[in-house]
N, C-alpha and C positions, 0 to 999 in steps of 0.2 A: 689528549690521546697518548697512549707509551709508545713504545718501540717494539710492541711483543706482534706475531705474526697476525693475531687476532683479531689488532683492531687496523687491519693493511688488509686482508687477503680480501679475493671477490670469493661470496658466500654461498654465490651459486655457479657449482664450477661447470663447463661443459662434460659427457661425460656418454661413455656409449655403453651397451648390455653385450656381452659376449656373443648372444644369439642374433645380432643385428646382421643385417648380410653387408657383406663389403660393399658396397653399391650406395648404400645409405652413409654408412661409414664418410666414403668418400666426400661425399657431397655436403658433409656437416665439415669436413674440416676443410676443403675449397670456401664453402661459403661463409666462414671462418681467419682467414688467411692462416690457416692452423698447419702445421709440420707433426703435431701429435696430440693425442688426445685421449685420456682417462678410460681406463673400462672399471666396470663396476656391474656386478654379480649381488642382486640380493641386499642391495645399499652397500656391501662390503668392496671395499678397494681391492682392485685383484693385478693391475698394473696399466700398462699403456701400448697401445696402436701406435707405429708410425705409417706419416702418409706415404714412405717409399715400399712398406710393404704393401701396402695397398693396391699400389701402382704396379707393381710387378706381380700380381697374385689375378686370379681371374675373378673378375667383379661380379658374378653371377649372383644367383640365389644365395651361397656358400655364407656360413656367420663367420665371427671371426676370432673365434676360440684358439686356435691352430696358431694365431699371429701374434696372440698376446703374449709382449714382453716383461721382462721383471724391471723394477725402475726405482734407484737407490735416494733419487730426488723426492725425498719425505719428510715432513715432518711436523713436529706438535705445534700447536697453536699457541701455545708460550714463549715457544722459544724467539729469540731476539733476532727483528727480521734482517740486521746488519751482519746476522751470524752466515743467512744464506747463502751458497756457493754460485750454484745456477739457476737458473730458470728455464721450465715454467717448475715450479717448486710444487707438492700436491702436499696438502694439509690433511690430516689422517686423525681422528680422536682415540683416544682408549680401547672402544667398542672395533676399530679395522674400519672406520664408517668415513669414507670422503666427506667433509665439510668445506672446503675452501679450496683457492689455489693463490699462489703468489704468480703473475707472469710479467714481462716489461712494461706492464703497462699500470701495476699497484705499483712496483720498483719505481718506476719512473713518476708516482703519484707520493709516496715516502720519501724521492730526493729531494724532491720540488718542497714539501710541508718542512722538512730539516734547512733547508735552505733558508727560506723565509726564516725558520727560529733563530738559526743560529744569526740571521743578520738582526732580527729584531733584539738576541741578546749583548750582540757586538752595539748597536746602537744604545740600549739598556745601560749597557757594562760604559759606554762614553758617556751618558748620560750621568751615572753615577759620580763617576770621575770627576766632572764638571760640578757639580754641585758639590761635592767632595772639597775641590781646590778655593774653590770661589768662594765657599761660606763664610762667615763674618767671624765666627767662633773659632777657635784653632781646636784642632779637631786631629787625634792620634790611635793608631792603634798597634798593641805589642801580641807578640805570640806569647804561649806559656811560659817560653824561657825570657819571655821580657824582654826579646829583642823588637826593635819598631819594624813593621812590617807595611804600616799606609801615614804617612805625615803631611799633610796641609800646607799650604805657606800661609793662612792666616797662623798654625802653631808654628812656622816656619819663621815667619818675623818676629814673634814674640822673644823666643831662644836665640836668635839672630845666627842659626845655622840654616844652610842651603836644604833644602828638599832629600836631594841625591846623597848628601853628604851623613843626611838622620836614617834615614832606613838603610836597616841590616847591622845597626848599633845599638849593642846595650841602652835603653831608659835610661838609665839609672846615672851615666855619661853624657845625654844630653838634654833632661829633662831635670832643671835643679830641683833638688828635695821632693821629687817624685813621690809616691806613691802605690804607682800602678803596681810594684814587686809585691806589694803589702795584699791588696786587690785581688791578684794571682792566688797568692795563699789562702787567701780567706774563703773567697769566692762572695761576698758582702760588698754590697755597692756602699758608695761614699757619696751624697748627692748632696749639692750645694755645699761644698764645705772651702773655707776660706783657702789660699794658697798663696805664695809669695814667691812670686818669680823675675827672675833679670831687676828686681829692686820695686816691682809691682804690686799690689794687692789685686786679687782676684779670687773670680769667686768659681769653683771649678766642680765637675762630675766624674767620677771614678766607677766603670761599670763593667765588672766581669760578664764576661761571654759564656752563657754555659752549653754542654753539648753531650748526651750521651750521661749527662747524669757527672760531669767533670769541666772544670773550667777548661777551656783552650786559647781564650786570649782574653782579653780586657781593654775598654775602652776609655781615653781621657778628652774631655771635652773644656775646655774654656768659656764659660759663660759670661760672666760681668768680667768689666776692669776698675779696681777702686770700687768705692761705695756713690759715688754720680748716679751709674747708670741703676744702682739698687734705689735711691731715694726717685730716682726721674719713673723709675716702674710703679714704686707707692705713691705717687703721685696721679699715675695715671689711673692706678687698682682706686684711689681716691674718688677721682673724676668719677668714675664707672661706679664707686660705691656711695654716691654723695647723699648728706641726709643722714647715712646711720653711725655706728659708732667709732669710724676711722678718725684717729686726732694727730696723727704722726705726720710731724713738719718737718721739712727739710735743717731747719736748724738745731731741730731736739735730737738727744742722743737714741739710735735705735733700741727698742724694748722691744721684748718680747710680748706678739698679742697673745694672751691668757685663755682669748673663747676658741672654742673650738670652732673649727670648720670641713669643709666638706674634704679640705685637701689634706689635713692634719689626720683622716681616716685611712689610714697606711693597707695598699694593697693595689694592684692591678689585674687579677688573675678576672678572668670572664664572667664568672657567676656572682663576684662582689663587686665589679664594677656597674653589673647590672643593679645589684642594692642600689647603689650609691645614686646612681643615674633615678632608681624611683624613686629616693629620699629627696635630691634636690627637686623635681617635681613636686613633689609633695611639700617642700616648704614655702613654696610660693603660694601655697594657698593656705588655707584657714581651717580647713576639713581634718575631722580626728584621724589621726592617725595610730597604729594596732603595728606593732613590730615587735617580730616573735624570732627563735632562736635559741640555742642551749644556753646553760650560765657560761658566761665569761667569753660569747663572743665580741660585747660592746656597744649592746644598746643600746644603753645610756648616753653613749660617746654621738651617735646614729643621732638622736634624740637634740642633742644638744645643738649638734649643727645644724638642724632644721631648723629649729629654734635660730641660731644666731645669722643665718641665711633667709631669715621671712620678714614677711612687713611689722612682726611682734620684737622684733631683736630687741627695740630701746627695751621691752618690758623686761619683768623678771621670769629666767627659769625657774621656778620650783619644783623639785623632785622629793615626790615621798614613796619611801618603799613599805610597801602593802602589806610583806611579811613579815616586815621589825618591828611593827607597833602591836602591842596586845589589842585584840578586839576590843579592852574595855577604853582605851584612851583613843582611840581609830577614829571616832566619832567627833571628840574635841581638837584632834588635829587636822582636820579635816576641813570641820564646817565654825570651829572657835567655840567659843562661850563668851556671854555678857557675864556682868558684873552679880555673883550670889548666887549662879547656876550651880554652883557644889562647894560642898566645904574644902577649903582652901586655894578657891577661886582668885585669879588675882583681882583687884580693882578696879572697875572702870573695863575688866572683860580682856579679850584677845581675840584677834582675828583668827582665822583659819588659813589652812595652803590653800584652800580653794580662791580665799577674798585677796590674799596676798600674790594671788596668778591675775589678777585683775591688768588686763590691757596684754598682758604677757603671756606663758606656754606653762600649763600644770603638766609636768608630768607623774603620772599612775605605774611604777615600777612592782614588777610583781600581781598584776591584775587578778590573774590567778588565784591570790591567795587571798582575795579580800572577800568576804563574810557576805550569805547572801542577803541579811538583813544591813547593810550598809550598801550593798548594789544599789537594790530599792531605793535609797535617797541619793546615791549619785546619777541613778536615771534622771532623778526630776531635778536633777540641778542641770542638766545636761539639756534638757527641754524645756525649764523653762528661764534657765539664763538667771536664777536668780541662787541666793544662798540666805539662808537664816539658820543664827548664832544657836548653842546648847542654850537652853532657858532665856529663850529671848522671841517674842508673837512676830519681829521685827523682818520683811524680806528689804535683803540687799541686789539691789541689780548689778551683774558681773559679766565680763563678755573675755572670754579668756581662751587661748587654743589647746584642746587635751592630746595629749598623746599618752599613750599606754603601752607597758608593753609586758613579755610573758615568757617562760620557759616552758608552762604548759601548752599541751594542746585543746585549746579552748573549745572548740567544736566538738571534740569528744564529752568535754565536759558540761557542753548544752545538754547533749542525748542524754548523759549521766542524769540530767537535773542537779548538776552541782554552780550550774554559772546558766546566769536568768539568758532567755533568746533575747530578749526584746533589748536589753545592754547589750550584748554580744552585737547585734545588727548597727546600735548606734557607734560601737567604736570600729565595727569593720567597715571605715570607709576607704581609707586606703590599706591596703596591708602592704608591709614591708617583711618579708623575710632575710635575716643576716644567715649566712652560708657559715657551719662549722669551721674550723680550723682545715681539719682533717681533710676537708672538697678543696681548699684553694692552699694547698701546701707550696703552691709557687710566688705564694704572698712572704712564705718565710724569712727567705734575706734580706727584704726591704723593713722587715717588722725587727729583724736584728740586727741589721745596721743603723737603723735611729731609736732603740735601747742602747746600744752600747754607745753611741753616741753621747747621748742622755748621760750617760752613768763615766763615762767620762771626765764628762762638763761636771759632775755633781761630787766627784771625788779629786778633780785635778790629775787625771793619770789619760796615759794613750795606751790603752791595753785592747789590743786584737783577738780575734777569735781565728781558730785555725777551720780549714774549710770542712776537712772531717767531719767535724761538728758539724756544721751547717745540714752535710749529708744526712751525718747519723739522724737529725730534726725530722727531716723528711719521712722516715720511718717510724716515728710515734704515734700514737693517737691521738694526743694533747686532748683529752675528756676534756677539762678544762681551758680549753679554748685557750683566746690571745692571752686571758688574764693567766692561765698558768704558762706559756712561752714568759713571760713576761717576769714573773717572780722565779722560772727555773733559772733567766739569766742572770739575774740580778743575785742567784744564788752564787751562780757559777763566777759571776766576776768577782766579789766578794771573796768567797772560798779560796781561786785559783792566785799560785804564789807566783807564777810567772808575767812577766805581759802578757805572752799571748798564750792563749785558752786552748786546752786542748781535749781528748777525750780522756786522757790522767785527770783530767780536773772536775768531770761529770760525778757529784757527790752519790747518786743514786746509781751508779753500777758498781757490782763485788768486778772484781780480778777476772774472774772466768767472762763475764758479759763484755766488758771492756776489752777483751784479747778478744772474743767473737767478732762482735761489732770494728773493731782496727781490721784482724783479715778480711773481712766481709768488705766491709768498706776499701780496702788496697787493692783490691782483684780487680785489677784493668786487664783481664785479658778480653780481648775482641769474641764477639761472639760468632763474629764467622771466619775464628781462630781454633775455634772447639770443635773436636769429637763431637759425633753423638751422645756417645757415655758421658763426656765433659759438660757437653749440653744439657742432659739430662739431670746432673750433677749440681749445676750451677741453678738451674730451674728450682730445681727443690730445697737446694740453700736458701732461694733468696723467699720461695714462701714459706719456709720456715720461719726465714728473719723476720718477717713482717707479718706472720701468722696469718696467711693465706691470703690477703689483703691482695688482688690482684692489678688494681690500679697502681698501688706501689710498687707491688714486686715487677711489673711492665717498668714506668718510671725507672727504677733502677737496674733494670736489665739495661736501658734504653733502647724498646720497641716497644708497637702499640698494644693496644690490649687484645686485638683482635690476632695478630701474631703470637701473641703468648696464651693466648686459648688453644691454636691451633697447635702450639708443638707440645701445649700441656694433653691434649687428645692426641696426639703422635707418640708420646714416651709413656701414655697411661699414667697421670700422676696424681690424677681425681682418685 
């Protein structure tokens, strides 16, 4: 519940008719333990009776028009009931229509529920605390300007400064070779990345706080110490993974694993977590899987980790994509050829993707685009589990898991009669849809902190990106999905002559967009620091920026969208 009078007041207040005779009157506010009591005309509030006029006026027949006084104790049902002066308060809508009343006895039902929260948030708030101090991890946190504002004594023994002695001190003074200042600017997390402190190797998290669409602090966490406690983890992910392709021993140097997995698929945001959550389902079993998606969200990548997450991992992936191959060779790469099937056959023949996915996961990239005379033979290999070679009477039995996947919308193109029904039902047994770029834009900084990462490691340089950028991200469409995030950055780091990256370095804006996008992007002023004109002002800036995109232009206002509907029908800006 809020604090607003609305969800306090009793909704059926007592209330009397002008025309009632004092007599009646009376007896409702005795039997009441009541001192005054509401009149109402017509459902309309018209003011209040007291019981001393009552008492002094002659109780007869007479109504009690003559006695009703004016009564300044009013008000809307929005308003915040800790604003109330006295009681009994009378609640009044738009319309002049009594709905409610506050009297000592909701008051005294509002202290009592305040009470209770605030001790369950003081209990909360120690709670925290406690888990806070106690955790095994050293664990910090700095405000914008990078001063410590909460410090640990697990991060407290590491630095082997006192608690009391770290907050309200520059990082950067007692956190050696810090990073968090870096964090701040950027607004790009740093996760798992090696650190070296008091003469230690560890392995540590770097994680801006954002708020309002602007970083305001940043967190530093302590994970491992040395490489022990990382081999005693792959040891255990061992145990738990036993049987498939884990070979990494404590004595061998650590290598990077090359397959993909479920956690290598960068994103948290709600609707690709939910992906993700039905791909790992879906790779425990054996059933075709259909994942669909525009180019370049990564469904390949989706693909892969089912694959190297299922009981097929030892097999091979093979992926063929449906639209590179000319129809006339689709056939022989597919299903092979024996030996003399065509002129310039090799010898002794070649298998197919299909016989080379034997035990393992074929995947069908581009489903969409493969011919409907080639459906037809991947139905029946599909049903009857076997494959036979171009120019060859020969059936091989093959037992392999498909997955397939599409930028088309397949289902339209059943109706179309461009894609057979009866394939279309064998491959939709599970479907998986990958969510756009443009629905989980809060995937952004984690997708460009391990590129830059990446391209770090791949060039020998520590080059940051500035947080602007990150913002300006946020306002793209990206058509192109991660794969074009992905190649802009790799432009932008390349391109930019400084370390750290800014919106000088964004190759695809002229001068004029780049000074747009800079003021656009600087405007911190608070939005309940604005005029209405200012408000108004700022409203149609920012869908402009974003060309009406109202999810973003919300986002970057920071309010919801249901707010920025309401004051976009307030200023008229539809």
């Amino acid at each position: 519940m809020t604090n607003k009078i609305i969800d306090w007041m009793h909704p059926n207040p007592l209330f009397v008719h002008p025309e009632d005779p004092l007599k009646r009157v009376l007896h409702i506010l005795l039997e009441n333990n009541r001192t005054e009591i509401a009149v109402v005309e017509e459902q309309k509030w018209k003011g209040i009776i007291k019981l001393q006029d009552v008492i002094q006026k002659d109780s007869s027949g007479k109504g009690i028009s003559l006695f009703v006084r004016n009564c300044d104790r009013v008000a809307s049902a929005d308003l915040l009931i800790d604003k109330l002066q006295d009681i009994p308060t009378y609640i009044v809508n738009d319309e002049g229509e009594l709905i409610g009343e506050i009297t000592a006895k909701e008051l005294f039902h509002y202290h009592t529920e305040i009470t209770k929260q605030l001790k369950q948030k003081d209990e909360m708030l120690s709670l925290y605390e406690m888990v806070f101090d106690t955790a095994y991890e050293g664990l910090t946190v700095v405000d914008d300007k990078g001063i410590i504002r909460l410090f640990n004594e697990a991060y407290s023994r590491y630095v082997n400064v006192p608690t009391e002695e770290a907050i309200g001190k520059d990082a950067a003074l007692i956190i050696e070779n810090t990073r968090l200042p870096v964090v701040l600017k950027t607004g790009v997390p740093e996760r798992s990345q090696a650190h070296r402190l008091q003469g230690q190797n560890l392995v540590v998290h770097r994680i801006p706080i954002w708020k309002d669409n602007k970083v305001i602090a940043a967190a530093g966490i302590l994970v491992y110490e040395g490489v022990s406690e990382i081999y005693q983890v792959i040891d255990q992910m061992e145990e738990l993974d036993k049987g498939k392709h884990s070979k990494l021993k404590k004595d061998q140097p650590y290598k990077k694993n090359l397959l993909t997995r479920f956690e290598d698929l960068l994103g948290d945001s709600p609707c690709f977590t939910k992906t993700k959550k039905i791909a790992r389902k879906a790779s425990q079993s054996k059933a075709p899987v259909l994942i669909t998606g525009e180019s370049g969200v990564g469904k390949e990548q989706v693909a892969k980790a089912i694959h190297n997450e299922s009981p097929l991992t030892n097999g091979r992936f093979i992926s063929v994509n449906c639209a590179a191959i000319p129809e006339a060779l689709l056939e022989s790469e597919l299903f092979g050829y024996s030996s003399g099937a065509f002129t310039g056959a090799e010898k002794g023949g070649k298998p197919g993707k299909i016989e080379l996915a034997h035990r393992g996961t074929l995947f069908l990239d581009e489903i969409g685009d493969m011919p409907l005379t080639m459906q037809a033979k991947i139905l029946r290999v599909i049903q009857e589990k076997s494959v036979e070679r171009v120019g060859s009477n020969h059936q091989s039995n093959i037992d392999f898991r498909l997955i397939t996947a599409t930028n088309k919308d397949i289902k339209q193109m059943v109706l179309d009669g461009t894609f057979r029904e009866d394939l279309y039902y064998r491959l939709y047994v599970i479907p998986i849809h990958i969510p756009p770029l443009r629905e989980r834009a809060e995937d952004i900084p984690i997708i460009v902190s391990h590129k830059i990462a990446e391209l770090n490691n791949e060039y020998g340089d520590e080059k940051t990106i500035d947080q602007l950028v990150v913002q300006w991200m946020y306002t793209q469409p990206w058509k192109g999905n991660i794969r074009e995030l992905i190649n802009f950055l790799e432009r932008l780091y390349v391109l930019a002559e400084n370390q750290h990256m800014t919106l000088e370095n964004i190759p695809d804006l002229d001068d004029r967009q780049r000074l747009t996008s800079y003021n656009f992007l600087t405007n911190k002023k608070a939005s309940e620091s604005l005029s209405g004109e200012e408000e108004k002002e700022r409203i149609k800036e920012t869908l402009e920026h974003v060309n009406g995109n109202k999810t973003k232009a919300a986002k970057l206002l920071g309010i919801s969208r249901a707010t920025l509907y309401n004051k976009i029908s307030r200023y008229t800006l539809e």
